[in-house]
N, C-alpha and C positions, 0 to 999 in steps of 0.2 A: 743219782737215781731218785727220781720223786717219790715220795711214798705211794704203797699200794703198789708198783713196779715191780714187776721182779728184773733182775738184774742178768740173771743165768743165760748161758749161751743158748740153750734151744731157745728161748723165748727172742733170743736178735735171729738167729738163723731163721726162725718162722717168718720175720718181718722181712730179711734179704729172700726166703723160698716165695712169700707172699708176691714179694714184687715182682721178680722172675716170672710168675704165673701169671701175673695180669698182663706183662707184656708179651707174651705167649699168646693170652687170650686176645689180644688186642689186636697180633699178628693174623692169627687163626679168621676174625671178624674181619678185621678188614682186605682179608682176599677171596671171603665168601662172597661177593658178590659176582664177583671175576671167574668162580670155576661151577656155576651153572646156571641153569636157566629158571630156576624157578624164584618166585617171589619171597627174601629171606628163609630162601631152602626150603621151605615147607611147601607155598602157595605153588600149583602149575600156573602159568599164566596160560593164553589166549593165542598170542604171536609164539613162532615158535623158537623165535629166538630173542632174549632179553635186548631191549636198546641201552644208550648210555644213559638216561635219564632217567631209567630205572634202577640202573646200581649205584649213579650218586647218589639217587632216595634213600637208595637200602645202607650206602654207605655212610651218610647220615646219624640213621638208626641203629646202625650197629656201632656207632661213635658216642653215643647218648646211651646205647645200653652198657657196654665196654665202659663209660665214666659213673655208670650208676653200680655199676658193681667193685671199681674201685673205693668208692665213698664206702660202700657198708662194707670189705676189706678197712679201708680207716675207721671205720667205727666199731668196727669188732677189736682192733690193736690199741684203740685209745679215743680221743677224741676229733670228730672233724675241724681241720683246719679251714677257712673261711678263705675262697679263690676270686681273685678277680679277672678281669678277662686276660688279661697276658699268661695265664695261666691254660684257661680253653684256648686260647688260642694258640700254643708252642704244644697242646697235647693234638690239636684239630691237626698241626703240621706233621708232627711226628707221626700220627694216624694214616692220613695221605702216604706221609713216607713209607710205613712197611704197605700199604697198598699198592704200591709199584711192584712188586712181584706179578702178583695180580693182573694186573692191568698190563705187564709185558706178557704176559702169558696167553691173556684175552684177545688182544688187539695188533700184537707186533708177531706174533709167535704162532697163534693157534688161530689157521685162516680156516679151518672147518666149521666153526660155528657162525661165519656171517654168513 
């Protein structure tokens, strides 16, 4: 244990509960684009029904917010670790992946919204 560390089991459990939650939240994000019509759920848009080009947009930004709040999670546990791109990019895969719910539910599943 480095100094300054504590060692104690809630202090690991927070870090296993932490990560849990981010991939929760990441689940959560990345099928919001998929279960309604508006722009990042707040904006109504214009058309009355979202196209595809607007929930990659959104899927995008909900992939950059979902990693900006992972970082200040590692910055509140300790120190950031320094990523290079094989790194965005197996989290950008993983993203897409729980986004397939989503996207079956939008597009294979739920023919009332086109």
């Amino acid at each position: 244990v480095r100094q300054g560390h504590r060692a104690d089991a809630r202090h690991l459990m927070s870090q296993n509960l932490s990560v849990w939650l981010l991939i929760l939240l990441a689940f959560v994000c990345a099928n919001l684009p998929f279960v309604n019509q508006r722009l990042m759920t707040v904006v109504p848009l214009r058309a009355p029904v979202k196209n595809l080009a607007w929930r990659v947009a959104e899927l995008v930004v909900w992939y950059f917010i979902v990693i900006g709040i992972g970082m200040a999670m590692e910055r509140a546990l300790g120190q950031n670790q320094a990523q290079g791109w094989e790194f965005y990019a197996v989290t950008a895969a993983l993203f897409l992946t729980l986004a397939f719910p989503g996207f079956v539910y939008r597009y294979l599943v739920h023919r009332g919204g086109r």
